[in-house]
C-alpha positions as CSV (number, residue, x, y, z in Angstrom):
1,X,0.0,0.0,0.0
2,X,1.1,3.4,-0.7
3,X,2.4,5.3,2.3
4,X,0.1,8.3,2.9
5,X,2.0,11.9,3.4
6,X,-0.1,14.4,4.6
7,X,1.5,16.8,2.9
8,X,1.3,14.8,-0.5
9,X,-2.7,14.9,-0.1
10,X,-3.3,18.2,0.3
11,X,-4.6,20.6,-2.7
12,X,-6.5,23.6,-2.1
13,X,-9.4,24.5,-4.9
14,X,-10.2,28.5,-5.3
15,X,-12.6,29.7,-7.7
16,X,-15.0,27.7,-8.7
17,X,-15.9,26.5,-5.3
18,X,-15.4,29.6,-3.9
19,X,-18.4,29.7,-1.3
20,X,-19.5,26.0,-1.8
21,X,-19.5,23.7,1.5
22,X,-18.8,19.8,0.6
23,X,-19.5,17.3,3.3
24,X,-16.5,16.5,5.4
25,X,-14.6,19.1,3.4
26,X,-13.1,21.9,5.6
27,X,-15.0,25.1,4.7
28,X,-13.2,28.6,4.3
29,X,-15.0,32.3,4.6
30,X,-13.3,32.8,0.9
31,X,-13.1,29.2,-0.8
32,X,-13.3,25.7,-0.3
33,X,-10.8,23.9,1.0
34,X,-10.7,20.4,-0.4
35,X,-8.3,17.4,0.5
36,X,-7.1,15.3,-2.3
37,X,-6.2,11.8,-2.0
38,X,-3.1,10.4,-3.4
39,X,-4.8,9.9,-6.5
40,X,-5.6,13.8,-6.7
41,X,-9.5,12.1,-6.1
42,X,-11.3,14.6,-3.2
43,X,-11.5,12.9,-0.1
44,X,-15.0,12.9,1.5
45,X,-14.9,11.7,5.5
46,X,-17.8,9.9,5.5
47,X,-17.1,7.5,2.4
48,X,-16.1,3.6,2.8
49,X,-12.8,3.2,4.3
50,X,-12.2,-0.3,2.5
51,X,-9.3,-3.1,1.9
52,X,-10.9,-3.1,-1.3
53,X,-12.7,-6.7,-1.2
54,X,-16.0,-6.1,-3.0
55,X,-17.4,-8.8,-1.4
56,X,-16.9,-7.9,2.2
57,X,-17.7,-4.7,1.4
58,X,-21.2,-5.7,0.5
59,X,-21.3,-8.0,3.4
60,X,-20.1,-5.0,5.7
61,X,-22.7,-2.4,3.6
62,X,-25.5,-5.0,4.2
63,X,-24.4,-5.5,7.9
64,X,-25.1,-2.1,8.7
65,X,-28.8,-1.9,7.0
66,X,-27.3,-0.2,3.7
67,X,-26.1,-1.3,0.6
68,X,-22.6,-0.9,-1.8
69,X,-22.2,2.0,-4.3
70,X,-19.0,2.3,-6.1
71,X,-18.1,5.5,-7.1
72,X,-15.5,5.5,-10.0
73,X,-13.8,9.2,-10.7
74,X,-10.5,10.2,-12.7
75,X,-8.0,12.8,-11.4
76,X,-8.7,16.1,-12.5
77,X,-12.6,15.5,-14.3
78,X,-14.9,18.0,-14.1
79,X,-17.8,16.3,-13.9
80,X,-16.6,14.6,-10.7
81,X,-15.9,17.9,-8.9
82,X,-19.1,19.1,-10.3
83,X,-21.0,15.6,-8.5
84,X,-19.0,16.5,-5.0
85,X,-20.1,20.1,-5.5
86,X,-23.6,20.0,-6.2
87,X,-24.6,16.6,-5.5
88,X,-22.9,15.8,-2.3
89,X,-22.8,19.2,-1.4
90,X,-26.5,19.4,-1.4
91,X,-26.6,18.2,2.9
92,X,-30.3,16.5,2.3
93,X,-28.9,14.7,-0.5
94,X,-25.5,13.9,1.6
95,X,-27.7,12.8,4.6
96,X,-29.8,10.3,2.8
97,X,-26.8,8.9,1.0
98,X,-24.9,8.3,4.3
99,X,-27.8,6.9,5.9
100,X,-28.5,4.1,3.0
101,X,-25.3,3.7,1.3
102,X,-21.5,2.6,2.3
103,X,-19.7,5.0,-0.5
104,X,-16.6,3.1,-2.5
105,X,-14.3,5.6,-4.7
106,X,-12.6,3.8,-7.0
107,X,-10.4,5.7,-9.4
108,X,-11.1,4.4,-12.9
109,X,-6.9,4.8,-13.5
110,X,-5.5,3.4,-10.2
111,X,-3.3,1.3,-9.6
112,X,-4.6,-0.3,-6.2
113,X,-5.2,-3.5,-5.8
114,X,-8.9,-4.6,-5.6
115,X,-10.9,-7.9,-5.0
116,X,-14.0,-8.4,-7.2
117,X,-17.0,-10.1,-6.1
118,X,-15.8,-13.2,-7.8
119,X,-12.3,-13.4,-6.0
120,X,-10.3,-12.5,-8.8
121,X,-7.6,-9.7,-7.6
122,X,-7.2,-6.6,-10.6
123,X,-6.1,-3.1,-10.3
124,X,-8.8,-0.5,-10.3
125,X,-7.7,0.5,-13.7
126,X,-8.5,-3.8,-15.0
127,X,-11.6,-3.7,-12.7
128,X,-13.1,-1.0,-14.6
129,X,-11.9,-2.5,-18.1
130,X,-13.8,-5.9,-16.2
131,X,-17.1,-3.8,-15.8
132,X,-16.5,-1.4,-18.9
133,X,-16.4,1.5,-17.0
134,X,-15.2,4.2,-19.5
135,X,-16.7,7.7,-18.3
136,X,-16.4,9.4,-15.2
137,X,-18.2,10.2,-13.0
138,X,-19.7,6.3,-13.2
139,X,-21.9,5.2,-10.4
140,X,-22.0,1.3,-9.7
141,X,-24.0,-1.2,-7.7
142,X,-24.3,-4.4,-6.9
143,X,-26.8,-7.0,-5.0
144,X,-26.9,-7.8,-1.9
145,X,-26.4,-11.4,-1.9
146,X,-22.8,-11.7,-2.9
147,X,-23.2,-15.9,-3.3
148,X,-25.6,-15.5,-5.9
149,X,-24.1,-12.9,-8.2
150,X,-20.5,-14.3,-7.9
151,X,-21.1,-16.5,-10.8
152,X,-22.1,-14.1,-13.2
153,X,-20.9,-12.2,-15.8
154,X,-19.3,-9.0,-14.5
155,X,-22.6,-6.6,-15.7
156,X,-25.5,-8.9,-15.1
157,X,-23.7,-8.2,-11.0
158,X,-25.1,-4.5,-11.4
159,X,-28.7,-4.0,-10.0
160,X,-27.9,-0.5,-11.3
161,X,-25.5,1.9,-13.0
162,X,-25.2,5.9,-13.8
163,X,-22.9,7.1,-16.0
164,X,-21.8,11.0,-15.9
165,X,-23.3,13.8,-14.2
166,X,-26.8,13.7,-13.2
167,X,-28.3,16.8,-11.9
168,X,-29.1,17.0,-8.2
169,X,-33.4,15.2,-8.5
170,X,-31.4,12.6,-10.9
171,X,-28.9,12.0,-8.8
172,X,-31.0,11.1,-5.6
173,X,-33.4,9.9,-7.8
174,X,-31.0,7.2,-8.4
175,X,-30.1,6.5,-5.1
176,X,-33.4,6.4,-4.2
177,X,-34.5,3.9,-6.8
178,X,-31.6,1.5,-5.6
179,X,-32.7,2.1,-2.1
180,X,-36.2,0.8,-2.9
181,X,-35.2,-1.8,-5.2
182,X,-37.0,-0.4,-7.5
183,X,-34.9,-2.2,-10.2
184,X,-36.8,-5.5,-9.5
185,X,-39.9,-4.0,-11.1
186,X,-38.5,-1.6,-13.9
187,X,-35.2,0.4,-15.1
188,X,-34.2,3.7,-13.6
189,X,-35.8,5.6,-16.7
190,X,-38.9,4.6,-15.6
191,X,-38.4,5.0,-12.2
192,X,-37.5,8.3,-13.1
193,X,-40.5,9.6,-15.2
194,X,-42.8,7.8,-12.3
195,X,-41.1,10.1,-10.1
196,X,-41.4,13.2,-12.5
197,X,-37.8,13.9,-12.2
């Protein structure tokens, strides 16, 4: 594992989140202060600390009345910042995420070690090839039984899947529809226009 230097991990953002408070993120009178990860990924306090087993993380998730979602990003996308800024700056939306979901940030070009579901050990950057994640933001998740999705083929693992930015009503909408399991009766894009979002 990487050794973590403090001073390695720390970037502060001016301008365009100038004024904008980000759960977990230290806040500022005149910007945002926001902690990078080694990866340059921002650091949010209240996301999944994990040894990056898939499995025990659903285990753990479902353990604690909540379930996986895997949050791919890339070093310096926009989109990303934009989904930290907006989306899990929004505290309603932050609050109901942390209260139904364990948060896993993957970075879609690491090189840390990971464990899928099925036992096979890849790099984040082969994990995503696995899952064809290809645009960031990508938002990922899984069942809850891990014995009966182990055998399938990487996709037919997701019970749901966003990819890019989704504006703040999308965005929960889509946590929301995971949350319900409202992808046993129909696809998000339904869920969504029931929900008039």
């Amino acid at each position: 594992m990487p050794s973590r230097h403090p001073l390695s991990r720390r970037a502060v953002i001016v301008g365009a989140l100038a004024g904008a408070a980000i759960p977990g993120f230290p806040h500022g009178s005149d910007a945002a202060e926001i902690t990078l990860n080694e990866d340059g990924l921002p650091q949010v306090e209240w996301f999944l600390q994990s040894l990056l087993e898939l499995a025990d993380d659903v285990e753990l998730a479902s353990r604690n009345g909540k379930r996986l979602a895997v949050m791919w990003e890339l070093r310096g996308c926009p989109y990303c910042r934009e989904t930290h800024v907006r989306n899990l700056g929004d505290p309603a939306i932050a609050a109901y995420i942390r209260d139904k979901f364990e948060v896993l940030q993957l970075n879609v070009a690491g090189d840390r070690k990971v464990v899928d579901l099925d036992g096979e050990t890849l790099t984040e950057r082969r994990l995503a090839e696995k899952y064809g994640v290809r645009f960031t933001p990508t938002f990922q998740f899984f069942g809850e039984n891990v014995s009966a999705v182990k055998g399938k083929p990487p996709r037919e693992r997701e019970v749901a899947r966003a990819q890019g930015y989704l504006e703040p009503k999308h965005f929960l909408a889509l946590f929301r529809f995971v949350a319900d399991k409202a992808y046993e009766k129909g696809s998000l894009r339904d869920y969504l226009r029931a929900q008039g979002a």
